[in-house]
N, C-alpha and C positions, 0 to 999 in steps of 0.2 A: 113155222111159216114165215117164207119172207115181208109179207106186208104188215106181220105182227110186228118184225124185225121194225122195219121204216116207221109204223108209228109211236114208234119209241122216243124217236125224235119229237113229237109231236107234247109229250109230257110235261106237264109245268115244272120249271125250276132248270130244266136242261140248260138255259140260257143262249140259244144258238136260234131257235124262231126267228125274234125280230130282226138279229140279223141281217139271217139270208132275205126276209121280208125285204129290209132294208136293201140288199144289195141288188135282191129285183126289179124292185121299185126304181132303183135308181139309176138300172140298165132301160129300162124301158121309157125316163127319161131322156136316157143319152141317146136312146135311140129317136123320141122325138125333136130333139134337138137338132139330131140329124136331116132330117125330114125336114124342118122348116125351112133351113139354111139352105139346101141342097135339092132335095126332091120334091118340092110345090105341089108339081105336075103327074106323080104320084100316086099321092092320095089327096085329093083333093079336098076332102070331106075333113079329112081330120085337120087339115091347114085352114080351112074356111073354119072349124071348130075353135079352134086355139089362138087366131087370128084376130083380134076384133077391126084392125084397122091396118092397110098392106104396112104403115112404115112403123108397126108392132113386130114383123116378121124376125129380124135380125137381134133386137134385143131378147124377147123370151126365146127364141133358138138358141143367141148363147147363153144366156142362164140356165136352158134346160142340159143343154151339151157341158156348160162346170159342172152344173149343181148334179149333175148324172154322174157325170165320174167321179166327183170327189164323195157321194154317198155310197157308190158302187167300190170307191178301195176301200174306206172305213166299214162297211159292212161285211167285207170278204175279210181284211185283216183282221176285223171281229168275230165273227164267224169263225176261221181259224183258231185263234187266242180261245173262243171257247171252248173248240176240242179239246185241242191239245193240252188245256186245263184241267179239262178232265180224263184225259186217256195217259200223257205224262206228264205229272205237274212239273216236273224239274226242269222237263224242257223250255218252260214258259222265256219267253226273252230270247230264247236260241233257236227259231224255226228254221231260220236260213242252213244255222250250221246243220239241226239237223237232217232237213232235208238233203243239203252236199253229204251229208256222212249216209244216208238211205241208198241216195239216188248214182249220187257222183263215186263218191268213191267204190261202191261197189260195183264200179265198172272199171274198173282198176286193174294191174295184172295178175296172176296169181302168184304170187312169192311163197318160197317156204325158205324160213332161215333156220338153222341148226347150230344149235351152241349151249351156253350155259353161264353162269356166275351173272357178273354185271357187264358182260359186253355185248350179249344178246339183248339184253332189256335196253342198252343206247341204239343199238339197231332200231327196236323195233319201237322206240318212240320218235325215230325219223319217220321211216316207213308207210308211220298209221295215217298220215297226212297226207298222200298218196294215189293207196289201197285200201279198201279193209278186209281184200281177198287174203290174208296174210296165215300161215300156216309156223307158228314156231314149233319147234320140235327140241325139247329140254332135255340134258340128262338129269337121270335121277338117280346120284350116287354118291351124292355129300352126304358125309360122316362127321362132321363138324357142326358148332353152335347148335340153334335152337332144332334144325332140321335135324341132324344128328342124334338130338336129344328123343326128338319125335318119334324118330325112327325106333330108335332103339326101345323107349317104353309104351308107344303103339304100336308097332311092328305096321308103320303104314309109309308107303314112301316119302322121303327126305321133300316140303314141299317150296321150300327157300327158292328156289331158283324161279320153278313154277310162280311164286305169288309174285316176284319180280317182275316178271316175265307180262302176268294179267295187269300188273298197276301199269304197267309201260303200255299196254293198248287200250287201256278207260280212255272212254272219251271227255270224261273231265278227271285228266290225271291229278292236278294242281289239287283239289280236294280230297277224294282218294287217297293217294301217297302219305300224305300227313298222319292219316288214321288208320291203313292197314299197316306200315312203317311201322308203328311205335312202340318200341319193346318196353316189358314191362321189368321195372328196377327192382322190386322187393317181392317177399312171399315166394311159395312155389311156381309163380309163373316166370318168375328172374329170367332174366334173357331170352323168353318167347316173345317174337311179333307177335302181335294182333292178330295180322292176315295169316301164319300160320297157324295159331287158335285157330279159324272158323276154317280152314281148309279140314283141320284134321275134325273138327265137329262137325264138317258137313260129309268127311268118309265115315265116319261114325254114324251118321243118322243116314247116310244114302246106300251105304254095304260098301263102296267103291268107291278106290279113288280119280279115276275119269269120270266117274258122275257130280265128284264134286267139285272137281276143275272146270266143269261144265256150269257148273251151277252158280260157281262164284263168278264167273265169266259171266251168266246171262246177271246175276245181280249189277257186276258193274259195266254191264254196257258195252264190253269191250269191242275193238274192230278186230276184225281176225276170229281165231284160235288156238288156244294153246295144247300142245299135247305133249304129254311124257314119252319118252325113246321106248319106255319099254313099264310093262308094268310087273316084271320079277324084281323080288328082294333081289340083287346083285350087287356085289364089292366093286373097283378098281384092284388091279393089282400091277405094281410094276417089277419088273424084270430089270435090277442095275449090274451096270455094266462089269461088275464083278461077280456077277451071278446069286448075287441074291435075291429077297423077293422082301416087295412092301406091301402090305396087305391096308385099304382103304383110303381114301384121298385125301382125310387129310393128313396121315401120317406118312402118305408120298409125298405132300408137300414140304414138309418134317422134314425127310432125310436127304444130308447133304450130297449123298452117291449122286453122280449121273446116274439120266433113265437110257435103257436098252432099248426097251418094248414095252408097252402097256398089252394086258389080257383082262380077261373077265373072270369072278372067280369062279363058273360054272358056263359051259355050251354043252349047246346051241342058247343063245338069249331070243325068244322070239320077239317082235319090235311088235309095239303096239299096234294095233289092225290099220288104222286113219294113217299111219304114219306113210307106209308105201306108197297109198293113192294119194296120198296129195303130193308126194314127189314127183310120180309119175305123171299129174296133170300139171305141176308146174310151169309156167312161163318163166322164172326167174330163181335160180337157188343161190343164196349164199351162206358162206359158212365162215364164221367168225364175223366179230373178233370176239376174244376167251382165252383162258389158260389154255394152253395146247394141248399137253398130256391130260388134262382133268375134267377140263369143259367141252374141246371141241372132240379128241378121239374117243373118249367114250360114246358118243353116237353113231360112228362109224364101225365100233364093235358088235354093234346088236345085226342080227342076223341080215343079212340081206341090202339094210340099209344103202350099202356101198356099190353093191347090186343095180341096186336101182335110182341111185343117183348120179352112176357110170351111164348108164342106157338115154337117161330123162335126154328129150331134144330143149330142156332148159337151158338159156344164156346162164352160165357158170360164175359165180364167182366168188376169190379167198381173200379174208379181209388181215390184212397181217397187223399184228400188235403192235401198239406205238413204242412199249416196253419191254424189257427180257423179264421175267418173273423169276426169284429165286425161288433153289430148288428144284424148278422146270425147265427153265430155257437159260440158264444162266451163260452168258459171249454168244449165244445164239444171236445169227445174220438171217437176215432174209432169206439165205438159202439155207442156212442150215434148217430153219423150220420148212421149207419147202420138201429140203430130203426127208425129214421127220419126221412129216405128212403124208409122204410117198409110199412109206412103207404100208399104210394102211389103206389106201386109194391113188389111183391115176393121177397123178395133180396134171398130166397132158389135157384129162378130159373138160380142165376150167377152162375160160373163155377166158378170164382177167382177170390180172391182181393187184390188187388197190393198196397203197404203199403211203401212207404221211412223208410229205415234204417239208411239213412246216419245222423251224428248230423249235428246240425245248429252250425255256429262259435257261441262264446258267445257274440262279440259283435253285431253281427244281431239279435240276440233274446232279446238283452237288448233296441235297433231300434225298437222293434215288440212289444216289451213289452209297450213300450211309447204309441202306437199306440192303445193299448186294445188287441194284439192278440199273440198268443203262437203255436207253435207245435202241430199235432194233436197225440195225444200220442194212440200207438198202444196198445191197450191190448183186441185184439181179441182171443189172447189164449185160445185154448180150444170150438172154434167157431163149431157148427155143420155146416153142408153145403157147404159151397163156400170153395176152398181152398186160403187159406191164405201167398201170396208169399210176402216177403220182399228183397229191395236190394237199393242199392246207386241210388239213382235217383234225387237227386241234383245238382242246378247248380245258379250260383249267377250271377246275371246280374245289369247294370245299367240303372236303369229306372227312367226316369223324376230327373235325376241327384241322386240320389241315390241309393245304391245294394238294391235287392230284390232276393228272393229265387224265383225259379221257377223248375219245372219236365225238366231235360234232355229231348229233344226230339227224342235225338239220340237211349241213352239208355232204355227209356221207349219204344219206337216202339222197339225197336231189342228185349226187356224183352216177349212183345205180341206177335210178332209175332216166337222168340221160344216158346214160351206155347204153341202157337196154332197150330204148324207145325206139330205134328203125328197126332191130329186130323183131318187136314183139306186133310191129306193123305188116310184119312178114309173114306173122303166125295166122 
């Protein structure tokens, strides 16, 4: 019954009573406040009441008119503070942001980004600031580290990228990260994340693993969703250009052959059910950035996918790497990833592509260079189709104790979503 509901409120201890008491109270001061100052002629009864002498009028009018309001915030921001105390305590001290994250942002555009490794999780910790309509779409076909390890003695998908992927849209990453992040050095769990522990504990205890992606998402709050490309056991396989074949990603990273083609080691792959419709309703798609061969066209290999990211009336767009990756793109240009990309989708159908301008210092390129990998040098000039935007979208971090380049996540999302803000005014 709902009046059993409402007087729940009414229970000792709740702490919200006095309150709202208080903030009634202290509206229907402000409103005689009002009254004295203004409307005499009104009520007369209750001015002649509260009045003992006409030039009393102006003083307890404004005392009633402060003293009203300033009981009326403190009771309402009390009031508030109570809830939310007790419905989420974590939020306590954060109502504003939570409300912008309820209210605001879910009115945001719908994005779906498609990628994989760590270039999709710098997306979408721009992004989340935004939107929270946000739709990531991960492959799931690392064979490598702890995910690899997973896979192979759970038989449960690879969930590394994925757990990237949820810490980058928590709405309090800065706590989070630290504690799903942290791999464990000794005993049998040597080299598993955290967050990959409870992912594969929560397929274990849920039968599935989109129920547990699900699940870990609603534990940490995320904005958005994350979804797997697909949910078949499937390999990588590349096709080098001397015709032989690499079987799993990261033993295509492994070998020094140029790549020909990527395939799948088993079609039709069907793409997980969510994945389609949220392409389809998108306002916004982008893809990349990511390894090329590893992270971004594996998603384009599952069925249909390319289908329907061809058709979407989504503003389009490809975020090109700030680096060549040994192995994968190695003297790779701008165009050449472009052609690369071709082979497996329209690159006609993007609307833009977003290209770093800023330099690299000299001594990180001389760091990159040791490594086998350089700059992806722009020379799309002159490109039909896609419009071709450039702008500073570098940012140096340190990683596994040394700097590495990576996409601003700041700048890159505020770069996309101006682009796409008079079209999606259109929509």
């Amino acid at each position: 019954m709902k009046w059993k509901r409402f007087l729940r409120w009414l229970y000792p201890g709740m702490g919200v009573k006095r309150w709202a008491a208080l903030a009634a109270l202290a509206m229907l001061a402000f409103i005689f406040g009002l009254v004295l100052l203004f409307g005499k002629g009104l009520i007369r009864w209750l001015y002649a009441l509260l009045v003992p002498a006409p030039g009393y009028a102006l003083l307890i009018g404004s005392l009633l008119l402060a003293g009203g309001l300033a009981g009326a915030i403190l009771g309402v921001h009390r009031f508030l503070r109570s809830v939310i105390k007790g419905v989420a305590p974590q939020a306590l001290g954060q109502a504003g942001e939570v409300i912008y994250s309820q209210r605001v942002l879910s009115r945001g555009p719908e994005v779906v980004a498609l990628g994989g490794g760590t270039g999709l999780s710098v997306l979408l910790r721009g992004l989340k600031e935004y939107t929270s309509n946000i739709t990531a779409v991960v492959t799931v076909m690392d064979t490598g580290g702890s995910s690899g390890r997973l896979r192979r003695e759970m038989e449960i998908l690879p969930p590394g990228d994925i757990r990237n992927c949820i810490i980058a849209l928590a709405d309090d990453e800065s706590r989070i990260a630290a504690l799903f992040q942290h791999r464990f050095r000794e005993g049998s769990f040597n080299g598993h994340s955290l967050g990959n522990l409870v992912i594969a504990g929560l397929q274990e205890r849920l039968g599935r693993f989109d129920l547990a992606i699900a699940e870990m998402s609603h534990i940490l709050n995320i904005r958005g969703r994350v979804l797997p490309a697909t949910l078949e056991q499937v390999d990588l396989v590349a096709e080098m250009e001397d015709g032989g074949f690499v079987r799993g990603e990261t033993e295509i990273v492994k070998d020094p052959r140029r790549i020909k083609r990527m395939l799948l080691s088993k079609q039709p792959v069907p793409p997980y059910e969510q994945v389609l419709e949220g392409i389809s309703r998108a306002e916004l798609i982008v893809l990349g950035p990511g390894s090329l061969f590893t992270s971004i066209i594996p998603n384009l290999l599952v069925e249909d996918v390319v289908r329907e990211i061809e058709q979407a009336r989504a503003k389009k767009f490809y975020i090109l790497n700030l680096m060549t990756q040994p192995g994968e793109t190695d003297g790779f240009t701008a165009r050449d990833h472009l052609r690369a990309l071709g082979e497996y989708i329209d690159v006609s159908k993007f609307d833009y592509i977003i290209v770093n301008s800023q330099p690299i210092p000299e001594p990180l390129l001389r760091q990159y260079a040791a490594e086998g990998a350089g700059p992806v040098i722009n020379d799309l000039s002159g490109l039909e189709g896609p419009e071709v935007i450039t702008a500073d979208l570098l940012e140096i971090v340190e990683l596994e104790g040394k700097p590495t380049v990576k996409h601003n996540s700041k700048r890159l999302a505020k770069l996309i979503m101006e682009t796409a803000r008079p079209q999606r005014a259109r929509l």
